[in-house]
Z-matrix of the N, CA and C atoms (Angstrom, degrees):
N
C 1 1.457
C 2 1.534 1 109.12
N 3 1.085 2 134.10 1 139.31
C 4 1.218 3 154.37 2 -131.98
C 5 1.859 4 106.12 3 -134.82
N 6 1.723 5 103.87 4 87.07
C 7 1.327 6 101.06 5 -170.62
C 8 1.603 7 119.95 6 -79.51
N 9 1.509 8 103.99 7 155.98
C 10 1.332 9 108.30 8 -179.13
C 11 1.538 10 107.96 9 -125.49
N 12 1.519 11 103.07 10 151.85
C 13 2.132 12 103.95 11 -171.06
C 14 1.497 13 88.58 12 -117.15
N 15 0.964 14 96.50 13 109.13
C 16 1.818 15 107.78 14 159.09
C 17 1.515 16 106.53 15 -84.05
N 18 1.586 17 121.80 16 118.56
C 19 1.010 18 137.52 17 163.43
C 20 1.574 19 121.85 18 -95.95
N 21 1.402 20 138.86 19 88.40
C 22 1.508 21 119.23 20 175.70
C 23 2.106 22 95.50 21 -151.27
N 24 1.268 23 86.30 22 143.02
C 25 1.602 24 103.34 23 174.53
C 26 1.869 25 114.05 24 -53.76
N 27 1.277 26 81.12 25 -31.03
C 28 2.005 27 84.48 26 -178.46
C 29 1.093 28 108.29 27 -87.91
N 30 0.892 29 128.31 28 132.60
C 31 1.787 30 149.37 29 160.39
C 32 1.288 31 119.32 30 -52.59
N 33 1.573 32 109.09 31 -67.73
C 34 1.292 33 116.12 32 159.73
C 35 1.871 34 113.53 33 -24.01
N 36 1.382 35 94.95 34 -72.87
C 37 2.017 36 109.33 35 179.78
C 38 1.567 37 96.19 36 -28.79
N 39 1.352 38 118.26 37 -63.95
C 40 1.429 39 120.46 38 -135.33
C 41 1.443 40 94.21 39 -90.40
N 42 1.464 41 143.67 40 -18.00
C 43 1.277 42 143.31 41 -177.76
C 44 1.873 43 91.74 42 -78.37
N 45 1.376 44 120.99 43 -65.21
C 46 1.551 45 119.32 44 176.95
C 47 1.608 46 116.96 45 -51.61
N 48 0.750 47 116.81 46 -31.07
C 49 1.492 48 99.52 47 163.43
C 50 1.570 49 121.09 48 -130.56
N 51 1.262 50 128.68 49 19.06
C 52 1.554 51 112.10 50 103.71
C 53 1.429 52 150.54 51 -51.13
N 54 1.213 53 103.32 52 -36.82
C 55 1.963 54 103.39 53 168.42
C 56 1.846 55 104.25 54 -62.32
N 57 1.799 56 98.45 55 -56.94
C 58 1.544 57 94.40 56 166.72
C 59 1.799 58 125.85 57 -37.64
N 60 1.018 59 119.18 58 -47.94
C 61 1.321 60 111.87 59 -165.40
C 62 1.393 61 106.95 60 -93.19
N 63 1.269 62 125.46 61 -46.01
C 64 1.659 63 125.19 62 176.44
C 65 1.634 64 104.06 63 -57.54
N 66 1.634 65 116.24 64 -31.71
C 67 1.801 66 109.70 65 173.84
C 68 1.351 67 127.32 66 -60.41
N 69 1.965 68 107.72 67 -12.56
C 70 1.196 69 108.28 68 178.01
C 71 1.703 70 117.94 69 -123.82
N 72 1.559 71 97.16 70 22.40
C 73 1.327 72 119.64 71 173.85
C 74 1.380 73 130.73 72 93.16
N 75 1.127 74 99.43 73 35.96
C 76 1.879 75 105.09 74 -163.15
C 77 1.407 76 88.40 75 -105.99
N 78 1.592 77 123.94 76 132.66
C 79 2.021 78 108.83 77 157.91
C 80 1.571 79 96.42 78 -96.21
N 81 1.691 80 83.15 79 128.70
C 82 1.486 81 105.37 80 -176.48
C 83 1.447 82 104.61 81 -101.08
N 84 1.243 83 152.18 82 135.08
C 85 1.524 84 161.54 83 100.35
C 86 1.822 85 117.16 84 -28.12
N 87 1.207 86 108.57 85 140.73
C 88 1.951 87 105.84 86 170.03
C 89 1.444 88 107.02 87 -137.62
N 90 1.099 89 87.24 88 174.40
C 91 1.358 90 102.10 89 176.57
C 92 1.803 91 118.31 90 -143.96
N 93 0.741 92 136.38 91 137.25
C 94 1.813 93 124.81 92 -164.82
C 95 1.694 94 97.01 93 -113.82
N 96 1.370 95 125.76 94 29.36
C 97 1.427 96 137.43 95 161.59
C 98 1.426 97 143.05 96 164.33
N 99 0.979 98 128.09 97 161.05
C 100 2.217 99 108.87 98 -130.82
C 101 2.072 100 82.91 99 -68.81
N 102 1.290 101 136.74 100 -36.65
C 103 0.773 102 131.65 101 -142.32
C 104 1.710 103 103.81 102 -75.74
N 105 1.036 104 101.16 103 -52.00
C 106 1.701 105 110.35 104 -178.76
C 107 2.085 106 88.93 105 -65.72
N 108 1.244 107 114.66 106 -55.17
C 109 1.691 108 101.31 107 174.69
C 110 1.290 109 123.08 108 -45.23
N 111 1.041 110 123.24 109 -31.78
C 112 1.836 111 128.80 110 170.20
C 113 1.570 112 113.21 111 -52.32
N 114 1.877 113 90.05 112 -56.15
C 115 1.692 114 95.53 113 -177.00
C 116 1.220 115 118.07 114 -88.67
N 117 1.642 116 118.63 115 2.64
C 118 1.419 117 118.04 116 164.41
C 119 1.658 118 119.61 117 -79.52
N 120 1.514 119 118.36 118 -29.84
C 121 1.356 120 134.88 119 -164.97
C 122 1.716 121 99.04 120 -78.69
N 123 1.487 122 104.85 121 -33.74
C 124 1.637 123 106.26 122 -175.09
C 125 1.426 124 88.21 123 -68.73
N 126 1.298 125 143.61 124 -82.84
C 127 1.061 126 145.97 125 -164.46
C 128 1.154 127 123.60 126 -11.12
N 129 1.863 128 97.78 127 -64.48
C 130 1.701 129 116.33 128 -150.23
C 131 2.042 130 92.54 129 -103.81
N 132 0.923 131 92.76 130 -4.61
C 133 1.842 132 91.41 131 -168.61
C 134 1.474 133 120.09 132 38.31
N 135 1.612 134 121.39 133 55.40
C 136 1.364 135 133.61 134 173.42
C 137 1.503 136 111.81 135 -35.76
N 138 1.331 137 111.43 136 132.75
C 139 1.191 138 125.35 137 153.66
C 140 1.522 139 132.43 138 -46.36
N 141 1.830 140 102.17 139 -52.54
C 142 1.101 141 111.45 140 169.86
C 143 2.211 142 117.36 141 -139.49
N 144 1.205 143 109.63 142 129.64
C 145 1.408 144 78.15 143 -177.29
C 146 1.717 145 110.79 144 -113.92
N 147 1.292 146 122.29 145 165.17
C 148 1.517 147 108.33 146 -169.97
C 149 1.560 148 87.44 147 -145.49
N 150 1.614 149 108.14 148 123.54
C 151 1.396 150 135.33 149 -147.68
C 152 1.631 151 96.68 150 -137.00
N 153 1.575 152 94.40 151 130.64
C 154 1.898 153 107.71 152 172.84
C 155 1.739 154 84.37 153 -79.99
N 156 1.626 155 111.89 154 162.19
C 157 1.260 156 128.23 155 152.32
C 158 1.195 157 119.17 156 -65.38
N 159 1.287 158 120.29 157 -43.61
C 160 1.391 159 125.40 158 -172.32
C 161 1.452 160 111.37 159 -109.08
N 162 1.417 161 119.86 160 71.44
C 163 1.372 162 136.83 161 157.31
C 164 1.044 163 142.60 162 -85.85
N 165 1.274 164 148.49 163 83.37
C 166 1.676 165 148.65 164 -161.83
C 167 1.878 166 111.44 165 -30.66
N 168 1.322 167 87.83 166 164.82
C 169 1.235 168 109.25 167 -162.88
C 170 1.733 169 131.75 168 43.59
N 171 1.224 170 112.36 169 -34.03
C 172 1.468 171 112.95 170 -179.56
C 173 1.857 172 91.58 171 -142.62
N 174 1.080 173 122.69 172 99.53
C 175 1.385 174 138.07 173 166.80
C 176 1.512 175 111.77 174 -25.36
N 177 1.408 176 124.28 175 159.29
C 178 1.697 177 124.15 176 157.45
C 179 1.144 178 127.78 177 -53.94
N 180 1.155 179 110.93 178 -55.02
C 181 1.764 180 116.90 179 177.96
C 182 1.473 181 89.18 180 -73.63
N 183 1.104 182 149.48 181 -71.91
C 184 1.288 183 127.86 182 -159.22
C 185 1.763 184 119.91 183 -41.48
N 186 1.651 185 83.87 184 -49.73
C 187 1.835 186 92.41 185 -175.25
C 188 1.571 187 114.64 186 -61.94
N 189 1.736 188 114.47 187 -29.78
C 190 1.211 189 133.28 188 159.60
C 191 1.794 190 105.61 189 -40.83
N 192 1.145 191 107.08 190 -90.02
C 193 1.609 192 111.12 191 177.65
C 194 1.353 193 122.53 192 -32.62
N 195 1.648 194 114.78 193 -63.89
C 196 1.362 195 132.74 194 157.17
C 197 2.380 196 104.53 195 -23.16
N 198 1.343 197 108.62 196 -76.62
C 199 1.328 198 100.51 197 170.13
C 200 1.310 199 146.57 198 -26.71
N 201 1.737 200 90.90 199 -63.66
C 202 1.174 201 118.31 200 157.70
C 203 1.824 202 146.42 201 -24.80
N 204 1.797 203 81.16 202 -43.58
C 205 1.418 204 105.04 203 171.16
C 206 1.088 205 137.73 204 -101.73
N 207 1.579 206 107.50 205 10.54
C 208 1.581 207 111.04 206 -172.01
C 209 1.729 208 95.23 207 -128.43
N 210 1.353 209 99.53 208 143.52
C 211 1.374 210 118.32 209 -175.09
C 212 1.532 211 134.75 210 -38.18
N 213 1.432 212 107.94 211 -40.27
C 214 1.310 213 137.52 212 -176.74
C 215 1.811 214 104.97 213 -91.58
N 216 1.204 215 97.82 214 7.29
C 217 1.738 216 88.14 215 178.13
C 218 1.420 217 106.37 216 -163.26
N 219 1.014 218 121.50 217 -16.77
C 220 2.035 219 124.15 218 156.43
C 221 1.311 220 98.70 219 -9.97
N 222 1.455 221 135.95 220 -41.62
C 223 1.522 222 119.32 221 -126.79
C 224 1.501 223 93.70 222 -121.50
N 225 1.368 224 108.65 223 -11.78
C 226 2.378 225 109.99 224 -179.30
C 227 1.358 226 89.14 225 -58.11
N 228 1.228 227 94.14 226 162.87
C 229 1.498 228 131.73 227 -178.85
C 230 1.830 229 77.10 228 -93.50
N 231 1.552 230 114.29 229 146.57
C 232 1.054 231 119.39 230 158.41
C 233 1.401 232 98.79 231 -136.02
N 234 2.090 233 109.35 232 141.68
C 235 0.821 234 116.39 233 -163.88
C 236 1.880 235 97.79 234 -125.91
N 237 1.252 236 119.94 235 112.80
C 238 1.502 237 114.69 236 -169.96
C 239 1.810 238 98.77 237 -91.47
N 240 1.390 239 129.31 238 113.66
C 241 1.356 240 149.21 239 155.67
C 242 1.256 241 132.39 240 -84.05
N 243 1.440 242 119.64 241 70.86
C 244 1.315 243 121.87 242 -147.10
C 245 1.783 244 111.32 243 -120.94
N 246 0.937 245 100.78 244 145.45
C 247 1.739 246 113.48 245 167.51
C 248 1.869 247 106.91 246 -70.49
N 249 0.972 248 105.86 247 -39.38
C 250 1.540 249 101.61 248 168.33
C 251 1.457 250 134.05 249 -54.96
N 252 1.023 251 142.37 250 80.13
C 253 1.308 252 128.61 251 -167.24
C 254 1.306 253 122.07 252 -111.74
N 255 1.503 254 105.92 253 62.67
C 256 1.348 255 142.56 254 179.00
C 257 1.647 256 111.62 255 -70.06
N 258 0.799 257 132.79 256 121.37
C 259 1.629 258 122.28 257 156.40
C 260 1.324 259 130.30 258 -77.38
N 261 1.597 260 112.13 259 17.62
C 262 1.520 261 120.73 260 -178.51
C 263 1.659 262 79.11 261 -132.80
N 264 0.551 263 134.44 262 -9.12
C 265 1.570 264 127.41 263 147.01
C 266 1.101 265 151.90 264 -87.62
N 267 1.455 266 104.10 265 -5.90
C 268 1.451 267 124.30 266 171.96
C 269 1.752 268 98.73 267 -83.42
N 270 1.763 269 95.44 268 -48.65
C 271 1.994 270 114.48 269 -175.52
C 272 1.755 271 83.17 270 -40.29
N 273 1.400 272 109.01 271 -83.30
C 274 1.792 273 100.39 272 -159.21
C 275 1.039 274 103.02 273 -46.01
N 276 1.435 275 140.51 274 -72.34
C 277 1.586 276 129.82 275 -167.94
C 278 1.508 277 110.92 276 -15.82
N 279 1.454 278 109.49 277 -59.96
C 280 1.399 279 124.80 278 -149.45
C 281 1.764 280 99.46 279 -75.22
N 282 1.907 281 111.10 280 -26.96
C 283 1.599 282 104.52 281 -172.14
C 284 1.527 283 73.11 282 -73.44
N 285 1.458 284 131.66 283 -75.20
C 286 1.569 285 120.84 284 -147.37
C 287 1.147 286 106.84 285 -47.00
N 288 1.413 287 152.20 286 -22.73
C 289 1.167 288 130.94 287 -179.06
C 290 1.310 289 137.15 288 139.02
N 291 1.923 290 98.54 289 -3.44
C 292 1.330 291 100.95 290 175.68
C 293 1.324 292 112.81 291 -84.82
N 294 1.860 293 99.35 292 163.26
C 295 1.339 294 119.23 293 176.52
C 296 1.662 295 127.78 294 -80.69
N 297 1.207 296 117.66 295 -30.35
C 298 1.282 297 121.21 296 166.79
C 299 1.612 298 94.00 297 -141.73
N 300 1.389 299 103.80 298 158.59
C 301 1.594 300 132.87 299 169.34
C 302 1.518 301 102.92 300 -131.04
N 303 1.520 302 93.00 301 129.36
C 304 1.708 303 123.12 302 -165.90
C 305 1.383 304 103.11 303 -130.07
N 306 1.327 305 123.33 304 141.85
C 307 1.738 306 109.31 305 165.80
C 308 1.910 307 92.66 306 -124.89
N 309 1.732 308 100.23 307 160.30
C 310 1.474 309 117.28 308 158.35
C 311 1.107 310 100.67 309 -99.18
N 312 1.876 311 97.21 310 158.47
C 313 1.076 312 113.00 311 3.56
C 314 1.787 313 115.06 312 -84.05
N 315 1.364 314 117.09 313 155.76
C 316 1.233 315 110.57 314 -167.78
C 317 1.846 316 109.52 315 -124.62
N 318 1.102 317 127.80 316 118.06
C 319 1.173 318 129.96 317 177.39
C 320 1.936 319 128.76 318 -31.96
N 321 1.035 320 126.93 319 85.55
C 322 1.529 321 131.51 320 -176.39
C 323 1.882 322 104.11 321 1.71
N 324 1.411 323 115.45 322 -59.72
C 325 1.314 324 125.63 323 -162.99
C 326 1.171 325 110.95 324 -97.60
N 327 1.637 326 110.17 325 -5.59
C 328 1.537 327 104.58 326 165.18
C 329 1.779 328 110.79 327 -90.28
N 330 1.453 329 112.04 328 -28.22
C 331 1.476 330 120.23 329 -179.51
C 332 1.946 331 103.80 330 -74.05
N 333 1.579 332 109.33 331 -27.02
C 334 1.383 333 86.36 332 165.28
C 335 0.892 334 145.37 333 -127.64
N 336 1.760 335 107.78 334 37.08
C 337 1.070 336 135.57 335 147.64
C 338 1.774 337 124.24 336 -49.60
N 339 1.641 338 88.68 337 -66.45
C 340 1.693 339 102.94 338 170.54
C 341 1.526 340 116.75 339 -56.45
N 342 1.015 341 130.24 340 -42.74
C 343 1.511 342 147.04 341 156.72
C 344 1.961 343 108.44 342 -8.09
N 345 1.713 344 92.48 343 -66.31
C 346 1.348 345 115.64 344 -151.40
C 347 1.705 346 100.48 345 -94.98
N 348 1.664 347 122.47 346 -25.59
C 349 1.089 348 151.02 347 173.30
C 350 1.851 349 94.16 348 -67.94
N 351 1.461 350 128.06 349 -45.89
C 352 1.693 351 125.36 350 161.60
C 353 1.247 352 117.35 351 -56.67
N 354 1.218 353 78.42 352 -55.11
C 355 2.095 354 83.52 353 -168.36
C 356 1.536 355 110.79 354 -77.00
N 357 0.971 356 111.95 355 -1.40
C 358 1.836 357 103.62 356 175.33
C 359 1.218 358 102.01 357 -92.79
């Protein structure tokens, strides 16, 4: 089974698509801010991680970059899930390093579509 790190400041966020993703068999891990997500991803070595932009203590793009650069996690799929739906925010996402850019709110079967569309 093929873990995923949900990173987002809201609770609410991370309970809705955790039930979503563990209902269709994924074991999911979280984190409620980029900083504890950094030191959760070293740990668990996620497959894929899916990160709000606007996360306390260590930002998305940062935690993005931060990933990016360390040995044990260069290689996740990073998936940015954001309330922002900026197009100069998708551009940075995409220089730091993520793999797909998603905005909320986002449809249950459209988020695990893309999900399964990574991991295949």
């Amino acid at each position: 089974m093929k873990t995923i790190l949900l990173v987002d400041g809201d609770s609410d966020s991370r309970i809705v698509y955790r039930t979503i993703l563990r209902h269709h068999g994924f074991d999911v891990v979280e984190a409620a801010d980029g900083q504890a997500g950094l030191e959760l991803a070293r740990k668990v070595v996620p497959a894929l991680v899916i990160t709000e932009l606007t996360v306390p203590k260590l930002g998305g793009l940062d935690l993005i970059r931060q990933l990016r650069a360390l040995p044990e996690t260069h290689a996740a799929l990073l998936l940015v899930l954001t309330a922002i739906a900026l197009e100069s925010e998708r551009i940075r996402a995409e220089a730091a390093g993520c793999t797909k850019f998603l905005t909320k709110p986002i449809e249950p079967q459209v988020l695990l579509q893309e999900v399964r569309l990574l991991l295949s």
